[in-house]
N, C-alpha and C positions, 0 to 999 in steps of 0.2 A: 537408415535410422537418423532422425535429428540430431544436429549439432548442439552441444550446448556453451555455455558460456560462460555461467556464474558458477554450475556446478557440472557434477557429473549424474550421469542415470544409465543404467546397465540393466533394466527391466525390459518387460513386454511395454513396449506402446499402445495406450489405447486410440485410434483415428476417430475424429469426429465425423458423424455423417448424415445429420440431421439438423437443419436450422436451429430446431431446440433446444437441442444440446449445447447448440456456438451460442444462440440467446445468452444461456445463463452462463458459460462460461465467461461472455463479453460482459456480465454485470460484476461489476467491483463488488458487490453486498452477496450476491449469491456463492461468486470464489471464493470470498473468506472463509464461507461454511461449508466450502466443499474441501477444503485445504486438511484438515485433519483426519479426513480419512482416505487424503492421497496415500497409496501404500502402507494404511495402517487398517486392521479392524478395531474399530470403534463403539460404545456404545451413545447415545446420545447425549447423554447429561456432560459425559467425560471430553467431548464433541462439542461442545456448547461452551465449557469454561474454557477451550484451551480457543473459539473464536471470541471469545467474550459479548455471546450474546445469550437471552434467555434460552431454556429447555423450548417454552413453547417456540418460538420464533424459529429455534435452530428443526424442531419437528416439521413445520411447513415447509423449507427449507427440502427436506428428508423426502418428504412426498412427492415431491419436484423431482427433486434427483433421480430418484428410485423411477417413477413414470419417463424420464426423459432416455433412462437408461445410462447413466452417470455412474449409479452408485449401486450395490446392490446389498440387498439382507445373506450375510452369510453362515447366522446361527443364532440363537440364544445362549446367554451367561444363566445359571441359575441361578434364583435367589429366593427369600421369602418374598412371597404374594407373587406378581407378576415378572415372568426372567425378564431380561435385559434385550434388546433386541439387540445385532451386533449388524454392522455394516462394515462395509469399503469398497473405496474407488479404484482405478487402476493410481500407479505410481507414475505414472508417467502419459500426461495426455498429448498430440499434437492435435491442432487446430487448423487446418486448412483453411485459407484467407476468404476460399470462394461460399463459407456456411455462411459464414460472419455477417449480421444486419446491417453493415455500415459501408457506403457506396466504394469505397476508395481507403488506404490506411491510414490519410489523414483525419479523416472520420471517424476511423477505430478510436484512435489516440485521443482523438477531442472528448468523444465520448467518455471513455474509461478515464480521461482526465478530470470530466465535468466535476464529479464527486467529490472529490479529491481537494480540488480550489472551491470549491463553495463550502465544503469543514472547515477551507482554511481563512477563508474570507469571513466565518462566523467566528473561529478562535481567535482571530487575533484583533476583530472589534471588542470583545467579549473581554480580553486583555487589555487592550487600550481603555474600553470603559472602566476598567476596576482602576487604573491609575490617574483619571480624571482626564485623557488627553484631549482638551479642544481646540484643537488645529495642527500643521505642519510646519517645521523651519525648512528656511532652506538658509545654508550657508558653506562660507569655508574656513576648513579647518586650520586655526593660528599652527600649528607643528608639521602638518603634513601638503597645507595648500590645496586639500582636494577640496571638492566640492559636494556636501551630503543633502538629500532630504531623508525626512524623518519626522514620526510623530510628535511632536510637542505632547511633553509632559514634564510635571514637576519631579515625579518618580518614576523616571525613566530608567535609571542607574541601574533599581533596586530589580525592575521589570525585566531588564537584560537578563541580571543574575538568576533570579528566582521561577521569572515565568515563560520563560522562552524568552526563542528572541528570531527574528526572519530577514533574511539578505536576498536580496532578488534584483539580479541587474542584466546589463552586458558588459562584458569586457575584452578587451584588446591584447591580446598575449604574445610573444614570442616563443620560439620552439622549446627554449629551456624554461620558459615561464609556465607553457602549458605541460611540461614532462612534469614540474614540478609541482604543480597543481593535482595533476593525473594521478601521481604518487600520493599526493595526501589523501585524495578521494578514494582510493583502492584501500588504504589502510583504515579508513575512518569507517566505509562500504564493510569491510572484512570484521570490524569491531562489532556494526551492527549487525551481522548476521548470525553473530557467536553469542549474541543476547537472547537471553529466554524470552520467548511472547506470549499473549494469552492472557484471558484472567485470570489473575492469582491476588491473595489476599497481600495488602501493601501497595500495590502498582496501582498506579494511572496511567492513562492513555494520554500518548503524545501524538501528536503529527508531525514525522519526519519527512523531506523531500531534501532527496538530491539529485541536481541536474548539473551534467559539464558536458554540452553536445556545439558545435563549431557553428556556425551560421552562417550563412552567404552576406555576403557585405549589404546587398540589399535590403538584408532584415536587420542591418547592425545598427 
């Protein structure tokens, strides 16, 4: 049985065993909509708000699945006019490295990252333009003596507070620096996993990333 890490799973395992199946599980866009009927039966519509995309879209989606052998139809709900169609996937899939369309798992990762940094490289021009930023500072800070870059803007302050904000570096740690870092990420990681997702009426969509992985000095 797999190990797990963030959580626990004590179901049946489903094993991949068909390119096709690794295909969509290795698309970032196809998991999302496979995600709500991990271990649940589902109908579509109910399916579709909690990935926060359309009916139609999450349907095509459904056809995929259902043909690749993912997902499968396991009843109808009744209702007036047309019942509900009900599905679910297993709760628990492993993936074998050797389905997976990507040479090596560096590959995997680039991949399934690709998506990821290109929403994020739109959101946050997208953000910078609403605050008028044209161009970058570089300087050092009077209180602290570090050294920052950073988007130049007038309404920079306001942008932190209100519209995100994004930290992306390297840094140099020591053992209690990184125990102590490790600790905040584990508790800030645990906050977010206790938060409701999905669409729901009120909510927007964020893009959260967090990374704290060691590097070889060569890549420092």
């Amino acid at each position: 049985m797999p190990q797990t890490i963030l959580g626990s799973y004590t179901g049946e395992w489903f094993t991949v065993q068909t390119p096709e199946q690794a295909r969509l599980l290795s698309d970032a866009a196809a998991l999302t909509m496979l995600q709500p009927f991990m271990g649940r039966t589902l109908g579509a519509a109910q399916a579709a708000r909690e990935a926060g995309v359309s009916v139609e879209r999450l349907s095509y989606r459904i056809r995929q699945f259902v043909a690749a052998g993912l997902l499968e139809c396991v009843g109808e709900q009744p209702r007036r006019g047309r019942p509900v169609r009900l599905y679910r996937a297993a709760g628990g899939i492993f993936l074998p490295f050797q389905y997976t369309p990507f040479a090596d798992l560096e590959a995997q990762l680039a991949g399934n990252l690709q998506p990821i940094q290109a929403a994020k490289a739109r959101a946050l021009a997208r953000v910078l333009a609403e605050v008028h930023s044209d161009g970058r500072v570089l300087y050092r800070d009077d209180t602290s003596g570090k050294v920052y870059s950073e988007a130049a803007s007038s309404a920079g302050a306001s942008m932190r507070r209100s519209r995100g904000s994004n930290r992306t570096g390297r840094l140099w740690l020591d053992e209690t620096q990184q125990a102590e870092l490790q600790a905040a990420y584990d508790a800030l990681s645990a906050r977010i996993q206790a938060l409701e997702t999905g669409l729901r009426e009120g909510a927007k969509p964020y893009l959260l990333e967090l990374t704290l992985v060691p590097l070889d000095e060569a890549e420092a």
